[in-house]
TORBA-323000 format. One line per 5 residues: number of its first residue (from 0); their letters; for each residue x, y, z of N, C-alpha, C. Coordinates in Angstrom, 2 decimals, always signed. Layout:
# TORBA-323000
NUM	a	X/Y/Z/X/Y/Z/X/Y/Z | ...
This chain:
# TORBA-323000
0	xxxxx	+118.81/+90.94/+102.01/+117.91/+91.39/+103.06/+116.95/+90.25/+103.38 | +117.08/+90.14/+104.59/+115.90/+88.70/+104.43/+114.40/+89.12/+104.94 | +114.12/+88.54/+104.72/+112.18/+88.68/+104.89/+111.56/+89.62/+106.40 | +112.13/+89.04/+107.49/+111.75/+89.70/+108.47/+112.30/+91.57/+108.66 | +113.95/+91.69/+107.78/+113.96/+93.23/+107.70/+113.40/+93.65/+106.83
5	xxxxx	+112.85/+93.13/+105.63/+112.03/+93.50/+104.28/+110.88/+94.03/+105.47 | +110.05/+93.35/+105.86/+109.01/+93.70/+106.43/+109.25/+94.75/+107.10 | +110.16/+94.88/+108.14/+110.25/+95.97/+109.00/+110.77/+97.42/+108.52 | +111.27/+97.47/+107.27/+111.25/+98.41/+106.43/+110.32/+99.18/+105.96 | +109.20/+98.00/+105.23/+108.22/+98.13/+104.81/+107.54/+99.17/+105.73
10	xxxxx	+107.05/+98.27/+106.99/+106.41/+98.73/+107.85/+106.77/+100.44/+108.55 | +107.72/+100.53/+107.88/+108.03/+102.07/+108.52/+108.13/+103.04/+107.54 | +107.48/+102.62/+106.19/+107.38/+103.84/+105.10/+105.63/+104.34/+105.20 | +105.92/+105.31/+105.17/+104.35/+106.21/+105.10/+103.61/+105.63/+103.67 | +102.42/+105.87/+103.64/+101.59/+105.35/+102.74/+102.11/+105.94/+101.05
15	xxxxx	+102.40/+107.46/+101.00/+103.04/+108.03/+99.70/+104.84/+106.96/+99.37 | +105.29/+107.20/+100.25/+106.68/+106.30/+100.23/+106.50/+104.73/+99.15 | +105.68/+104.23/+99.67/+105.52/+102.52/+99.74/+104.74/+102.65/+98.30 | +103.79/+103.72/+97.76/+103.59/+103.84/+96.21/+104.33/+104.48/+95.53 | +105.57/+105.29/+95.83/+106.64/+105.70/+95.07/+107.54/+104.19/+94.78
20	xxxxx	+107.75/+103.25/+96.03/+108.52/+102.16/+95.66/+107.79/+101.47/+95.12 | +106.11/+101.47/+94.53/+105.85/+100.24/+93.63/+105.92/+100.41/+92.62 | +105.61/+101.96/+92.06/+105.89/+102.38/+91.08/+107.41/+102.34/+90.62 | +108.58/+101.88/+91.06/+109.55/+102.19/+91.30/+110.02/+100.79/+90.60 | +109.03/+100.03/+90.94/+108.95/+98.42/+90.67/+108.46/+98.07/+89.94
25	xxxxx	+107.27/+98.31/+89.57/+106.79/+98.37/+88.50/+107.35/+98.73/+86.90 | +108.16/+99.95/+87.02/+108.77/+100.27/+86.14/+109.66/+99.26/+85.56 | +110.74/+98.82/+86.86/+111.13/+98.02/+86.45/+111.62/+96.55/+85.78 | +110.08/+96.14/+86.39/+109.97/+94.99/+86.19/+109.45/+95.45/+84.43 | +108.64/+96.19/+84.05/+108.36/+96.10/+83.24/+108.96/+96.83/+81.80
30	xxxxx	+110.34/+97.32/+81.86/+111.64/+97.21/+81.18/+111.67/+96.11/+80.80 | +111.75/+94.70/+81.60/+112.05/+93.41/+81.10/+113.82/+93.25/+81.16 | +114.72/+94.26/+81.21/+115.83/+94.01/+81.49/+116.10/+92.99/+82.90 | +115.61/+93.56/+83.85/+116.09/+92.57/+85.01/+116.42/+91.18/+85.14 | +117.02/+90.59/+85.45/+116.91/+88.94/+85.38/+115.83/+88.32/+86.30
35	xxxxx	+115.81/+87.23/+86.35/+114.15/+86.51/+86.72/+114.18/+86.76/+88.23 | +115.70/+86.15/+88.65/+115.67/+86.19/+90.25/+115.49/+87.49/+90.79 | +115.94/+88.54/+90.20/+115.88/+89.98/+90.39/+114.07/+90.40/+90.70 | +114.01/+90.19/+89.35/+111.85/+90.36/+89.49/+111.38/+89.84/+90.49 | +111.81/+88.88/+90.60/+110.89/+87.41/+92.05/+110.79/+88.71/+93.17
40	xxxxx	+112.40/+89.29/+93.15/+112.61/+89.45/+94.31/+111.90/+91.05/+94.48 | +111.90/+91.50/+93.52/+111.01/+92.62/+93.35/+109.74/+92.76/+93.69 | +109.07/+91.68/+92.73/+107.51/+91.12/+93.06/+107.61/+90.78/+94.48 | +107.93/+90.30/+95.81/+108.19/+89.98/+96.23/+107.81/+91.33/+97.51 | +108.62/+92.09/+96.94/+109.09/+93.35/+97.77/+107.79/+94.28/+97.45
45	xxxxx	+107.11/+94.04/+96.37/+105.99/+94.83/+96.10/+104.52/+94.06/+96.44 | +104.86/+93.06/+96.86/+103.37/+92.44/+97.33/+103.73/+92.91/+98.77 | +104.69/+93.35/+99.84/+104.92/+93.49/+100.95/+104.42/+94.91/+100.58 | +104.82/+95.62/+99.74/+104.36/+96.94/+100.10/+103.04/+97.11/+100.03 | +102.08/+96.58/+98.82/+100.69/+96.38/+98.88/+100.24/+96.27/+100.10
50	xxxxx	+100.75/+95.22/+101.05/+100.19/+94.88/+101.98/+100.02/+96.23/+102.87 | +101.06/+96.61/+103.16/+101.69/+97.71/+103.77/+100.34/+99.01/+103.59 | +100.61/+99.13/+102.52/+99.71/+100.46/+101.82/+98.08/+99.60/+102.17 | +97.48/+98.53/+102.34/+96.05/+98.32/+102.69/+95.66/+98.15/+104.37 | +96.82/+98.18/+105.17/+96.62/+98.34/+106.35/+96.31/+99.50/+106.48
55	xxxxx	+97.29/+100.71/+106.19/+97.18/+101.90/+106.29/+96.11/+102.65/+105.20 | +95.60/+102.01/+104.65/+94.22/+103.45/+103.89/+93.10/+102.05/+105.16 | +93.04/+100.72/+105.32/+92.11/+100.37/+106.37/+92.07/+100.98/+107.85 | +93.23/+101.75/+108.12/+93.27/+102.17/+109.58/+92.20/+103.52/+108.88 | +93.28/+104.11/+108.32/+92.46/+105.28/+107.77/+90.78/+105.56/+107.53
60	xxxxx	+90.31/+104.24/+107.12/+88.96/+103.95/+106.65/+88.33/+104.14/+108.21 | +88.99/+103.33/+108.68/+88.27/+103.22/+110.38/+88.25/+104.47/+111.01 | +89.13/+105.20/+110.82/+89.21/+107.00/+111.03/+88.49/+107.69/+110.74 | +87.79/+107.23/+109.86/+86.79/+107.86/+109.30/+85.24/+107.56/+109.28 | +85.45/+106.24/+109.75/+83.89/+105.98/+110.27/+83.90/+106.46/+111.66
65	xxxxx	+84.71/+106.66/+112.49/+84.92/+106.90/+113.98/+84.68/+108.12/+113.77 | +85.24/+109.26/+112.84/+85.11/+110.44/+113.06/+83.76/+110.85/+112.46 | +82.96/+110.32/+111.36/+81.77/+110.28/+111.22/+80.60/+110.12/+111.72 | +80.69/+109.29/+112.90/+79.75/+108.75/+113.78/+79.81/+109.39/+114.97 | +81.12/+110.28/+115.45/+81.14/+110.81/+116.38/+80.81/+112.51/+115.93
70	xxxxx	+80.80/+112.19/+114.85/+80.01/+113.86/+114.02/+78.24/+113.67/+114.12 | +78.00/+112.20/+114.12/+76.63/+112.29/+113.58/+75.88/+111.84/+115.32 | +76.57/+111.88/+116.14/+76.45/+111.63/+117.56/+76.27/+113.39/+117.76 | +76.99/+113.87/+117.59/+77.23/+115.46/+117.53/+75.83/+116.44/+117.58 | +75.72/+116.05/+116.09/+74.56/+116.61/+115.48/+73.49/+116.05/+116.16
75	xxxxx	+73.23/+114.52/+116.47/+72.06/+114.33/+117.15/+71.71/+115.26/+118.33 | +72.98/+115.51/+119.51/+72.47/+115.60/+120.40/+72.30/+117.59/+120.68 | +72.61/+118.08/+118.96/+72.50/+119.55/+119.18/+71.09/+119.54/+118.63 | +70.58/+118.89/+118.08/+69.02/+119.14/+117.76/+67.79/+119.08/+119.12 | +67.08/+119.72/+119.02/+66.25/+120.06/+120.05/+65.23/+118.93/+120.10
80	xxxx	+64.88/+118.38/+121.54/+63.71/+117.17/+121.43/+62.47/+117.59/+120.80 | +61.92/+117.57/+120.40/+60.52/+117.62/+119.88/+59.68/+116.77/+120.80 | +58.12/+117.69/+121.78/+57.20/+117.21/+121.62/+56.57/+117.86/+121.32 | +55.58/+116.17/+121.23/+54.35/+116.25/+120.88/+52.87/+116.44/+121.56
């Protein structure tokens, strides 16, 4: 598989998916059975998913300041003016 379909794979597993395959990797690498080129290529495949999985909890993050601020926009403008 070369690098550019690795990625585009990557890029199309949901955030639970992409930590089932590191764990998946993890495991294995850490059996120690695999051969070296095997791991590389593992490690390899699991720094893509990392990546993968910090875009998506950062979109998420941004989802949540957007939906926070448009809550606290909310609340401002249901409170009554006060004078003085």
């Amino acid at each position: 598989m070369t690098d550019e379909n690795q990625q585009k794979d990557v890029g199309q597993l949901s955030f639970e998916e992409a930590i089932v395959g590191l764990t998946d990797i993890v495991d294995k690498i850490e059996q120690g059975r695999t051969p070296l080129q095997e791991s590389l290529d593992q490690y390899e495949k699991g720094m893509a998913l990392i990546k993968h999985c910090r875009t998506i909890l950062q979109a998420a993050e941004q989802r949540i300041e957007k939906i926070t601020q448009e809550g606290a926009g909310e609340k401002d403008q249901a409170r009554p003016s006060r004078s003085d």
